[in-house]
C-alpha positions as CSV (number, residue, x, y, z in Angstrom):
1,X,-50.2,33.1,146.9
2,X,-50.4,36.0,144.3
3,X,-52.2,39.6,144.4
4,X,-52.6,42.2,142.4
5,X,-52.9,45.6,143.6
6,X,-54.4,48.5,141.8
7,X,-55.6,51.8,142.9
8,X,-57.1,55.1,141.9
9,X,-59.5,53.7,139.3
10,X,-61.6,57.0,139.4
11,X,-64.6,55.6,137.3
12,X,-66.7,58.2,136.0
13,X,-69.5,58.5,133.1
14,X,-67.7,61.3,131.5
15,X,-64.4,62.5,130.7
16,X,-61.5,65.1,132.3
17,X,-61.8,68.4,130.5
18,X,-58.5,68.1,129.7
19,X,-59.1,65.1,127.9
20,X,-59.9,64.1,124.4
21,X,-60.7,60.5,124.1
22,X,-63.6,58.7,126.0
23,X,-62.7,57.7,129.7
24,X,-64.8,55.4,131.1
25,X,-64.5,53.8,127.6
26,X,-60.7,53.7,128.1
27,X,-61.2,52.8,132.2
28,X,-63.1,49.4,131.1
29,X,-60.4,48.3,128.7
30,X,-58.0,48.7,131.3
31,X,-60.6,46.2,133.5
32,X,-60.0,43.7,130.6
33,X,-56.4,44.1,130.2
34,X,-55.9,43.9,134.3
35,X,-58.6,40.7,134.1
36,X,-56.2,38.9,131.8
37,X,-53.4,39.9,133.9
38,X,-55.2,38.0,136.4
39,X,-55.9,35.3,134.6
40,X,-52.2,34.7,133.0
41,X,-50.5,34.8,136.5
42,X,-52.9,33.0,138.2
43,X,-53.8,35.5,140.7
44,X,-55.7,34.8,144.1
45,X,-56.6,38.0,145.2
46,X,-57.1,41.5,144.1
47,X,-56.5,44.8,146.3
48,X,-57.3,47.9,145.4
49,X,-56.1,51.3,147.2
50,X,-59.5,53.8,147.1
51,X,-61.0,55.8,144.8
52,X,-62.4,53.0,142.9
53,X,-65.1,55.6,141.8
54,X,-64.3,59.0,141.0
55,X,-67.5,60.7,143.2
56,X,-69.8,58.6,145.8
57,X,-73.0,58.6,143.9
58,X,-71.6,57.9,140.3
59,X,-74.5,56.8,138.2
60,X,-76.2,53.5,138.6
61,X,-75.8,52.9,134.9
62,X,-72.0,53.4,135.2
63,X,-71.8,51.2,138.6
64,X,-74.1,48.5,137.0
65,X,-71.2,48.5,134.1
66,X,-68.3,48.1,136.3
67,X,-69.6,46.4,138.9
68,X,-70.2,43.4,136.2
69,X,-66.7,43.9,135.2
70,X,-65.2,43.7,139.0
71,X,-67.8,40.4,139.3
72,X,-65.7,39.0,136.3
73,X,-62.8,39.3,137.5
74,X,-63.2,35.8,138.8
75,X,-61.5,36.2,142.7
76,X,-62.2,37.7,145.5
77,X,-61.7,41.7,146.2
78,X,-60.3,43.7,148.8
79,X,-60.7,47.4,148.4
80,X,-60.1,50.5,151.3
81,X,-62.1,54.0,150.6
82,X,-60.9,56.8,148.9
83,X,-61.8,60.2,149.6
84,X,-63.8,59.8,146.0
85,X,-65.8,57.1,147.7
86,X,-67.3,58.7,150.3
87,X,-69.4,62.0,151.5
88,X,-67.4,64.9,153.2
89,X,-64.0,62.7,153.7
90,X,-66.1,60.7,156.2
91,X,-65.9,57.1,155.6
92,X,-68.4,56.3,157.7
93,X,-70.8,57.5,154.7
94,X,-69.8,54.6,153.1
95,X,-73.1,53.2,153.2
96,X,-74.9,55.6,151.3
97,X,-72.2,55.9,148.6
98,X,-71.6,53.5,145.5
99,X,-68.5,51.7,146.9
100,X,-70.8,50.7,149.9
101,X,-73.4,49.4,147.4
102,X,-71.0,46.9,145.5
103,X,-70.3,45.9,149.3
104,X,-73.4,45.2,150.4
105,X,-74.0,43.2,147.1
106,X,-70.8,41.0,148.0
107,X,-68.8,42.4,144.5
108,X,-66.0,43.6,147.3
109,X,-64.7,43.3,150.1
110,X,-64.9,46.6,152.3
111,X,-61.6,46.9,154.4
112,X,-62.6,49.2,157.5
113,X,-59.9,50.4,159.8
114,X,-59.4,48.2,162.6
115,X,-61.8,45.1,161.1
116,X,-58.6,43.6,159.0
117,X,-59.6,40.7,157.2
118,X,-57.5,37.2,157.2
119,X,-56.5,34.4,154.7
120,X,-55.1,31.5,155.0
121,X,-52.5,29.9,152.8
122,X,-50.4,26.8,153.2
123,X,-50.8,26.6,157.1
124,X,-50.0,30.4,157.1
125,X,-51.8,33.5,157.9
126,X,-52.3,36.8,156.2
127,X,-53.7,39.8,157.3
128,X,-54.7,42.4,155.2
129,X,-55.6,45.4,157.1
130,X,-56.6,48.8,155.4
131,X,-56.6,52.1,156.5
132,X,-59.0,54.3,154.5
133,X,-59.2,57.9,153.7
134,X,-59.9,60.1,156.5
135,X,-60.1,64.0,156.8
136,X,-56.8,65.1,157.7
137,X,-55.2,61.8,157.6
138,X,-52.2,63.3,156.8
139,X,-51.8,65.8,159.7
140,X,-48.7,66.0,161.7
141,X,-49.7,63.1,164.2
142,X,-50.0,59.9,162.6
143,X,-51.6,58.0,165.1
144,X,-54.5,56.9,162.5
145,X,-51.3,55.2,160.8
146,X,-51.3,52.2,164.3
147,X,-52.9,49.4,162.9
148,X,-52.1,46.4,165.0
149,X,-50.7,42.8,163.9
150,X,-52.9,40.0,165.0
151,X,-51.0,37.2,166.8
152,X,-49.7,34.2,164.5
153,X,-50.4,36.3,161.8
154,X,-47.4,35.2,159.2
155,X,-47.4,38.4,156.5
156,X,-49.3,41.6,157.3
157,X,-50.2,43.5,154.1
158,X,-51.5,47.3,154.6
159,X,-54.1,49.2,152.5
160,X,-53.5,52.8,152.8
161,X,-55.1,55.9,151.0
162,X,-52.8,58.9,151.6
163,X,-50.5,61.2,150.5
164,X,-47.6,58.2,151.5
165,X,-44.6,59.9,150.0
166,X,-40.5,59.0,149.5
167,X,-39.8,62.6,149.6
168,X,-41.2,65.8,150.6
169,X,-43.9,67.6,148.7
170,X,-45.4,71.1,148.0
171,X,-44.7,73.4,150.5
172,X,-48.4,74.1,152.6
173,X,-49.9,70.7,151.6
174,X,-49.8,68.2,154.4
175,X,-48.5,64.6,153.7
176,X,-46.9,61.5,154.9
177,X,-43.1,60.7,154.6
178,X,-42.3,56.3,154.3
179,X,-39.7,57.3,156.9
180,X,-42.6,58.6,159.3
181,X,-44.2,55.6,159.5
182,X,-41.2,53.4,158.8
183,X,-42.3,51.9,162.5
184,X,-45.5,50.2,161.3
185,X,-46.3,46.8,162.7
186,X,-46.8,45.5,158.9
187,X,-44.4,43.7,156.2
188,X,-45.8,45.6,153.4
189,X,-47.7,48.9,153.0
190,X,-49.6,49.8,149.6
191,X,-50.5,53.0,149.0
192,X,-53.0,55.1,146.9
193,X,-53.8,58.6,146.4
194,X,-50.8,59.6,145.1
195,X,-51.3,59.4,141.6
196,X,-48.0,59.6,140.4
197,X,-47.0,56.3,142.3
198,X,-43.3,56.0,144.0
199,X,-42.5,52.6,142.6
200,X,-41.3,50.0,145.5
201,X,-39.1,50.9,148.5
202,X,-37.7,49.2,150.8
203,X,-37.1,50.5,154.3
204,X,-36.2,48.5,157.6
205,X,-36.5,45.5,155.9
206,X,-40.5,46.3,155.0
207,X,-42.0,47.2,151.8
208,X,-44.0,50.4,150.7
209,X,-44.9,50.5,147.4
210,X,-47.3,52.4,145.0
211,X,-47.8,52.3,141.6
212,X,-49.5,55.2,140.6
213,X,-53.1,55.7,139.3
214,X,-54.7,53.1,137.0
215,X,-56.3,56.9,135.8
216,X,-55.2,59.7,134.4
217,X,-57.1,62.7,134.9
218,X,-55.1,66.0,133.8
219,X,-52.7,66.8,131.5
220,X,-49.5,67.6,134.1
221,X,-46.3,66.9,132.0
222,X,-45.7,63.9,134.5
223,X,-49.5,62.6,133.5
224,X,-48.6,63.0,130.0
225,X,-45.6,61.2,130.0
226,X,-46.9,58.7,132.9
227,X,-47.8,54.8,132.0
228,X,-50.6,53.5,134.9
229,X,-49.5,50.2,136.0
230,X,-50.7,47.8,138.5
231,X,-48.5,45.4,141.0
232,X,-48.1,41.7,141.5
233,X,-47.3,40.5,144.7
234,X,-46.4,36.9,145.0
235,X,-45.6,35.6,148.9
236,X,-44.2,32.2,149.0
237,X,-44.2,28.9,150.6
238,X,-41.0,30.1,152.1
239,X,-41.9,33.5,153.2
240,X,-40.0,35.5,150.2
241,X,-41.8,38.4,148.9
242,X,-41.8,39.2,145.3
243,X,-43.1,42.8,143.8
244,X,-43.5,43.6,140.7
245,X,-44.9,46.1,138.8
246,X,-46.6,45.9,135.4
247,X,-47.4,48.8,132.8
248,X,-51.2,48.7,131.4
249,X,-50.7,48.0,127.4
250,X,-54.1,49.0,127.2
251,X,-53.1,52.7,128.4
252,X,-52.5,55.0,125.3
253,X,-49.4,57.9,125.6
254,X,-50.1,61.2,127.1
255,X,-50.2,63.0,123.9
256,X,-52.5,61.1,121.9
257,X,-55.0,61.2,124.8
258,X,-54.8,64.7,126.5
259,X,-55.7,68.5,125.1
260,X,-52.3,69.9,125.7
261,X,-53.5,73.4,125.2
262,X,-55.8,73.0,128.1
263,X,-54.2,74.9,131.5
264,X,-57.1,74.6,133.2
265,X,-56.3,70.9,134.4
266,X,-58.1,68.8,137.5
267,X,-56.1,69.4,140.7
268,X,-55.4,66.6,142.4
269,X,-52.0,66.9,144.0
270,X,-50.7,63.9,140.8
271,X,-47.4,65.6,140.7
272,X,-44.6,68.0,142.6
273,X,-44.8,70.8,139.7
């Protein structure tokens, strides 16, 4: 069984002010480039990390758009909330926001926490639980971070928006360290909201891994020089575990795409400068 996993898609109608091309323009052909991905590896299933849309009540014309494009895509999706997709950090706005519109309509699959969904493959089971974006998910407790393991369950994949780091970050921002929740009743964690990605890690014999953001929304020297990628994961017959991640072709350098006189760029916590 293969999926791909993507994250931090931030669809919007307009563009960055720091940038200079047209980004929902360059958003969809990374939706065409990742749907031949799909296609050429024969992917089952798509995940996808939050922030699929960059506020809750992006325009209907632009969710219309996309939400054909995600309909295209030809297999089923699994997708947590970001903080973008929901009202005051509080995904239990979900309803009234975009994300929980393509939900209701059946385009995706809404992950809640504790409401995992399960496949089945080859007289195995999967579960794929999520953990979505919460208001101070990344306080010093991390009880938020317990999902439990359903019994007879044969690979556990975990959806988490957070700031899920390898190392620490700026001082006075509250985050979440791989080895704090190195304990987590899962085989693999993927991780969005971090937009600068870690890559894949390893830990305990588990796998954390993220990317980065399929977006780029300000011109930081590590945006610039950044390529958004996805990741295939392949599990098979014999329970191995294959990641791999794959740079977007589709996704034009830093320079040619960002206003590098601009200081006034986006915050959103992308890099450790």
């Amino acid at each position: 069984m293969k999926f791909l996993f993507l994250t931090d898609t931030h669809i919007r109608n307009n563009s960055p002010k720091s940038r200079l091309d047209d980004f929902e323009e360059a958003i969809e052909k990374k939706f065409y480039e990742i749907s031949k991905i799909i296609k050429d590896n024969n992917i089952d299933y798509v995940l996808h990390g939050g922030d699929l849309f960059d506020r809750p009540d992006v325009s209907v014309k632009t969710v219309s758009k996309f939400g054909n494009i995600l309909k295209d895509l030809g297999v089923p999706i699994f997708i947590i909330s970001g903080n973008h997709d929901i009202f005051g950090h509080n995904p239990k706005t979900i309803d009234r926001s975009m994300l929980g519109l393509l939900s209701s309509l059946d385009i995706v699959n809404l992950i809640e926490y504790n409401k995992p969904y399960i496949l089945e493959f080859d007289n195995k089971k999967i579960q794929i639980s999520g953990i979505p974006y919460i208001y101070n998910i990344d306080k010093e407790e991390k009880d938020y971070y317990k999902v439990k393991r359903l019994e007879n369950i044969n690979l556990h994949i975990v959806l988490i928006h957070s700031l899920l780091l390898e190392k620490p970050f700026i001082k006075g921002i509250p985050y979440t360290l791989i080895d704090d929740i190195k304990d987590i009743d899962a085989d693999i964690v993927l991780s969005g909201h971090y937009h600068t990605g870690f890559g894949i890690k390893k830990v305990d014999n588990k796998y954390f891994a993220n990317p980065g953001s399929v977006a780029r929304l300000n011109n930081s020297s590590i945006e610039i020089k950044r390529k958004p990628k996805v990741l295939i994961l392949e599990y098979k017959e014999n329970n191995e575990i294959i990641l791999e991640e794959v740079e977007l072709k589709t996704a034009k350098n830093g320079k040619d795409i960002f206003d590098l006189n601009d200081n006034s760029a986006e915050l959103r916590y992308e890099s450790l400068e």
